[in-house]
N, C-alpha and C positions, 0 to 999 in steps of 0.2 A: 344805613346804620343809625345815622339819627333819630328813625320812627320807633328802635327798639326800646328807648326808654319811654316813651311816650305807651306805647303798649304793655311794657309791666306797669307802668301807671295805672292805664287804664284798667289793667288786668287786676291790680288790687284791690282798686275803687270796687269792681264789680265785687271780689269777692269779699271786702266788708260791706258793701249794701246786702248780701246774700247773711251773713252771719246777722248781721242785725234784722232782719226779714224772721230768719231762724228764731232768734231768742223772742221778738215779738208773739211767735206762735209757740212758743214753749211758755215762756211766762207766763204763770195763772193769774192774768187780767179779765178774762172776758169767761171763767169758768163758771159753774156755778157747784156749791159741796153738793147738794142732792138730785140725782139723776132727773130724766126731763121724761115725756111719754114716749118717746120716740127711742130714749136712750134705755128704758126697760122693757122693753120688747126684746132689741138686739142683746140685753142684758140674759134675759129667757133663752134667748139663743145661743148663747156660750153656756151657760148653767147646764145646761141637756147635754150638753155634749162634754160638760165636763164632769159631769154624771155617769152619763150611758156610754161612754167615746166618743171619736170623732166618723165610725163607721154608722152609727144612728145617725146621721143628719138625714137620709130617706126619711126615717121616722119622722121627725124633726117638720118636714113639708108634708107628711100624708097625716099628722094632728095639726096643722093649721088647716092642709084643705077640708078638715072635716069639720073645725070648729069654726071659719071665718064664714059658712053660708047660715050659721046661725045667730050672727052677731047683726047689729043692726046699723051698725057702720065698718068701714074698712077697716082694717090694722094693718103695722107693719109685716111683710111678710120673710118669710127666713129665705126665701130665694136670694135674696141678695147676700150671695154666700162669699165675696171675699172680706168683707169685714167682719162678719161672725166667723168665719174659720180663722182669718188671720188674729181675731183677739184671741179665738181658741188657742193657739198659737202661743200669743204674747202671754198668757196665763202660765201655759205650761211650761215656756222658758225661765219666766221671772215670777212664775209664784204671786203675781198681784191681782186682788182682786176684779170681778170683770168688767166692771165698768170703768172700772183703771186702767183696763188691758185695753178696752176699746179705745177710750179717750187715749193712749201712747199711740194707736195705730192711726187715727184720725189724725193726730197730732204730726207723725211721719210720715204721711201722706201728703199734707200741706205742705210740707217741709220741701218734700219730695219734689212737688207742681213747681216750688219756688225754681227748684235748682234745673228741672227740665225745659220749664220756660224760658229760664234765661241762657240756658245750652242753644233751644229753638231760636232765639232771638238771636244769638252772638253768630249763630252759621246762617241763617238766613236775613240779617238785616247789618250783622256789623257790630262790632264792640259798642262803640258812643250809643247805638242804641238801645241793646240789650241791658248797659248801665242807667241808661234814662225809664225802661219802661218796667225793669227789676225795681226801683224805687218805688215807683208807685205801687208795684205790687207787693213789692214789702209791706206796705202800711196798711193794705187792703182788709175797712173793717172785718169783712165778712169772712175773710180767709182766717182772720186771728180766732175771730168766733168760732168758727169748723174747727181750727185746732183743737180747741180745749170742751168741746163736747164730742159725744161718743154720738156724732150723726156718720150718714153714709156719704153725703152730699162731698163732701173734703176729699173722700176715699175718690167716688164716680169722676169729680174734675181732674183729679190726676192720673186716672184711666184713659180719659180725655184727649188731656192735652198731650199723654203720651201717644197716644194714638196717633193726633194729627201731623206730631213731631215724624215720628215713623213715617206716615205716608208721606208729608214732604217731601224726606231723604229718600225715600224708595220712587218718588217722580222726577228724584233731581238727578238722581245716579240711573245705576242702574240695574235697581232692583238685584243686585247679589244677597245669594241665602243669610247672611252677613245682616243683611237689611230685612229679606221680604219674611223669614221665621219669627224674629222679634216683633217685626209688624200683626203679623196674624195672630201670636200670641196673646199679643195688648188689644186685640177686639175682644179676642175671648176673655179674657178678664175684663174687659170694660164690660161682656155681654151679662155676664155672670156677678157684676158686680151693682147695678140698677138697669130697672126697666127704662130709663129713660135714656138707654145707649139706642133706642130705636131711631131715637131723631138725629143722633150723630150717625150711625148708619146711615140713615137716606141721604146726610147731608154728605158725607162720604160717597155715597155712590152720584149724588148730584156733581160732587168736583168732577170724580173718573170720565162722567157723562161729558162734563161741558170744557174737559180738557182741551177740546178742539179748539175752541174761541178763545179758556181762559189763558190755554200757553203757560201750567206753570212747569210741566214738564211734560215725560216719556210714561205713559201708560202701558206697560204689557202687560199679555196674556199671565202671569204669575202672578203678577201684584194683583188681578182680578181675581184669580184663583183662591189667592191668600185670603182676598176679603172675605170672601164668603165661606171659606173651610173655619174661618176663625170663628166668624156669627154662627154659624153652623157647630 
């Protein structure tokens, strides 16, 4: 009974390090007023579709495959379709412009990392440390940065880290639909959300692989299933 109060303690602690993490990436400190190159592309990509609907986005990918072999450097592509549809999203709830819409989605998205992070951290390491390493990730320049532009990068880490959260819980238990649905869900939105979910993939199939030696749990045939229906 003694340790209870020491636990809402610690329980509060965490969750004002969490609030103030929040208003860090809320606050317009690290914005800037007029959009960046990367933030008017995806801006192009909510435009279209809040023009033409949100059933043109095919279109949407067969006029960039048509115009980006004639351009003489890369551009952003509209495949990275959960922040352009989610700003779609955020416009037609709240009526605000798109590049506002994007920047709120970016913005709760960091938001989002903060508080699944420190979920990961409280069931796999322990309160004291979850409170120790939410700190630092509170302050984390680059996370405030992400917040308050309309990049993908903020959106992709919190596809991420939910991801790896998931496959923890689904090596540490045991793998119940409870777990292994939400898992395979969150690859496919990480897959669909940047190309560069390929290297969390391989790195994902490296854990499954080397579970044998790493020991951090139970690998079944579902959790394996899952992975690959979701990438798929």
């Amino acid at each position: 009974m003694s340790q209870l109060p020491e636990k809402r303690l610690g329980i509060a602690l965490l969750c004002l390090v969490l609030l103030f993490g929040s208003f860090l990436r809320i606050y317009p400190s690290a914005g800037t007023k007029y959009p960046g190159v990367d933030e008017m592309y995806y801006r192009h990509g909510v435009m279209f579709l809040v023009h033409n609907g949100f059933t043109s986005y095919p279109s949407l990918i067969r006029n960039y495959a048509k115009v980006q072999p004639t351009l003489s450097v890369a551009v952003i592509p509209p495949t990275r379709v959960t922040l352009i549809a989610a700003g779609f999203l955020w416009h037609q709830i709240f009526n605000s412009v798109p590049v506002i819409s994007l920047r709120a989605v970016a913005c709760s998205a960091t938001v989002l990392t903060l508080l699944i992070s420190a979920l990961f951290l409280y069931r796999a390491a322990g309160l004291p440390a979850a409170i120790a390493v939410s700190a630092l990730l509170s302050c984390a320049p680059m996370q405030i940065q992400l917040a308050q532009r309309a990049y993908v990068d903020g959106v992709f880490a919190f596809t991420a880290i939910l991801t790896l959260w998931l496959l923890w819980e689904n090596m540490r238990g045991t793998s119940s639909l409870k777990w292994v649905v939400p898992y395979g869900a969150s690859i496919a939105l990480m897959v669909v959300t940047k190309e560069n979910a390929a290297f969390v993939f391989v790195g994902i199939l490296s854990i499954l692989a080397c579970n044998r030696w790493l020991k951090i749990g139970k690998v079944g045939l579902n959790l394996v299933i899952a992975t690959f229906v979701g990438a798929l």
